[in-house]
N, C-alpha and C positions, 0 to 999 in steps of 0.2 A: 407817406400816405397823403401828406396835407399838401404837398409839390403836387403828386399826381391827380385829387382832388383841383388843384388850381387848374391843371390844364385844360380841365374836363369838365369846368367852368361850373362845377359842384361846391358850394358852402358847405367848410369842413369847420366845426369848433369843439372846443375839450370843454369836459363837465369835471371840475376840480374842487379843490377847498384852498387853494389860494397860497399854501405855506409855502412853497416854494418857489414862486413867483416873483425873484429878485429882476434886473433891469437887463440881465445880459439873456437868461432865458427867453423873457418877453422880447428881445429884438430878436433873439431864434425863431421864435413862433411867430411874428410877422413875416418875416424872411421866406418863410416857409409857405407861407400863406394865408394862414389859422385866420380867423377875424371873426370869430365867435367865441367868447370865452366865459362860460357859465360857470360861475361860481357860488359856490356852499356860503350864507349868511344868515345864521342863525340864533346870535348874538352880539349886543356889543358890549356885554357883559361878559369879562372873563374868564370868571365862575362856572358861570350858565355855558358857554363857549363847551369849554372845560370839560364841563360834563358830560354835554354829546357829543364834541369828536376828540377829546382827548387832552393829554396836558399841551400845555401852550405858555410860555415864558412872558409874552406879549403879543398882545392884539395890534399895536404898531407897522410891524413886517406886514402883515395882511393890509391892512389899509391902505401902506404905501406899494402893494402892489398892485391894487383898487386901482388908485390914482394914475399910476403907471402908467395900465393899460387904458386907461379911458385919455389920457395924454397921448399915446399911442393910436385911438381912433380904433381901437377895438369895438364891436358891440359886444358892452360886458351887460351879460343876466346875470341881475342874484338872485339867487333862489332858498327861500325860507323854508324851513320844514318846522312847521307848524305842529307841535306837541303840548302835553301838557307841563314840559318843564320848560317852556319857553312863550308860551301865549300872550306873556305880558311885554316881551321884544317885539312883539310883532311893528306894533307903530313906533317904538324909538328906531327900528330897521328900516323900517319903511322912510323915517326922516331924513336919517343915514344916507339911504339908496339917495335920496335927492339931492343932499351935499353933493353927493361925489360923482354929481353927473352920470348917471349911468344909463345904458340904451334901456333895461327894460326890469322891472322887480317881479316875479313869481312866488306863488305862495302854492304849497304842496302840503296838504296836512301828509301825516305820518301815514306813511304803509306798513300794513303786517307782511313784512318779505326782508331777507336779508338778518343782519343783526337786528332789529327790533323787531322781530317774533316773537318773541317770549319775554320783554319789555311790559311796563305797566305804564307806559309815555301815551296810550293812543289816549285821545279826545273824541268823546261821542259826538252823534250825527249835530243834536243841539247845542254843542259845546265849538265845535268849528263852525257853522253856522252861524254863530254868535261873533264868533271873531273877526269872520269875516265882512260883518254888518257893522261893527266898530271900526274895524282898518278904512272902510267904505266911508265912512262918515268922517273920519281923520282925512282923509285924503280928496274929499273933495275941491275939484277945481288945479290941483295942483300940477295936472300936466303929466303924469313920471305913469308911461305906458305899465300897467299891469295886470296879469294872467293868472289864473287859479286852474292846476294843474288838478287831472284826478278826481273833481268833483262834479257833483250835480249841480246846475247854477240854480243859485239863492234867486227868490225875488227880490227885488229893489236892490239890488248891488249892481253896478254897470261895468264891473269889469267884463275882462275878457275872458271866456271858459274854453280850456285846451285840453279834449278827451283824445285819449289815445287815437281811436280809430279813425279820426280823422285826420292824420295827419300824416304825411309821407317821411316817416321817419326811420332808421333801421339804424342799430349800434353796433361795430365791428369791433372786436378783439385785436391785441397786436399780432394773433395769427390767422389773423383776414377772418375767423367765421363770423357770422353775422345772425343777429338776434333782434325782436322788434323792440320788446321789453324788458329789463334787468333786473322788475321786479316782478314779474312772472314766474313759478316756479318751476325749476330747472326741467322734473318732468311732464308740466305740463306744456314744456315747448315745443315746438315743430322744428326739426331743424331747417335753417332757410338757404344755407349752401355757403361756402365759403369763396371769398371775391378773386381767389388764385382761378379755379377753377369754374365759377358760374357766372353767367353774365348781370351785370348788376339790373336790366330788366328785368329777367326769370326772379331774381331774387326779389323786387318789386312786385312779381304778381303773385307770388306764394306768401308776399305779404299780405296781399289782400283776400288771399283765399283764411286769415287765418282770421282778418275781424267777425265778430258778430256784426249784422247791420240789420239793424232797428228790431233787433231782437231782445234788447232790454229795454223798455219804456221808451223807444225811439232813439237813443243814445248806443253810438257805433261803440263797440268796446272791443279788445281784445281777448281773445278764448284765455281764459283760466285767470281773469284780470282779478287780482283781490281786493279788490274794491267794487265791484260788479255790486255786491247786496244792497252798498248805499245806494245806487243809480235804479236798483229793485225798489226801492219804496220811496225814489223821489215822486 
């Protein structure tokens, strides 16, 4: 897929959590063509680590595939999921991210979809809000490109706000079907067609039939998005 992506002169990148990401992989996936490589960074505590995505012997391997790939000339995203067991990584991550050179740091508070459904991890609307005006103050001046996924933008923060609907993005399965969001629930999705059989146009314009536009307080969103209430009372 990432071959045929290169030919077609489309930027293909994987959204991972990094454990696997030894040196002989990483030269597959450039080989291949990959040159987007978003990765899971949501501690550098390995407690905390631990907790949200599981045991982990050491945080070492992960680092030194950080390094790897950013040696490599990848554009490595990390990507923080902002919770309440991890609120207090937020700026040692965010440090982190700038040691290890990387193209870009994201901060995504928690979604209610997937495994933390029924989690007591979310952070209220004032509670991310808040973190995000600390991260902001930590970081100024420092140059290290960063995106707040998901949310309604804060005043006085200058990052950069990345809502779904605006963004020409669509995520494919290893069986080619294609979806806009993976944290949209399963039945509130449209199917969008699978890339064996639909042309990836069609599939681009039944994505845009499925945004809301400027139906929530001016903010493009995607139908069934659960996060929609926060962008209701921004």
């Amino acid at each position: 897929m990432a071959k045929c992506c290169q030919r077609l002169g489309i930027r293909s990148g994987i959204n991972t959590n990094g454990l696997l990401l030894d040196s002989t992989r990483i030269q597959l996936l450039k080989e291949a063509g990959v040159d987007v490589m978003k990765v899971s960074f949501d501690s550098i505590n390995k407690a905390i680590y631990c907790q949200m995505r599981g045991f982990l012997s050491s945080l070492r391997p992960f680092f030194n595939g950080i390094k790897t790939l950013v040696k490599n000339r990848f554009k490595v995203i990390l990507r923080f999921t902002l919770s309440r067991i991890n609120r207090d990584q937020l700026v040692p991550c965010y440090s982190a991210a700038q040691d290890l050179g990387v193209y870009k740091f994201q901060i995504k508070p928690l979604i209610r979809a997937g495994r933390a459904m029924d989690s007591d991890f979310f952070l209220n609307k004032e509670e991310v809000n808040d973190a995000l005006l600390r991260i902001s103050h930590a970081s100024t001046g420092t140059g290290l490109l960063t995106e707040i996924l998901c949310w309604p933008p804060v005043k006085g923060i200058g990052f950069i706000y990345k809502i779904c609907g605006s963004v020409d993005k669509i995520y494919v399965s290893p069986k080619l079907s294609t979806s806009i969001c993976n944290y949209v629930p399963e039945a509130s999705q449209v199917p969008m067609g699978n890339l064996a059989r639909v042309s990836l146009a069609d599939i681009l314009r039944r994505r845009h039939d499925e945004v809301w536009t400027e139906s929530v307080n001016g903010y493009c969103l995607i139908r069934g998005c659960p996060n929609s209430t926060y962008f209701e009372s921004s």
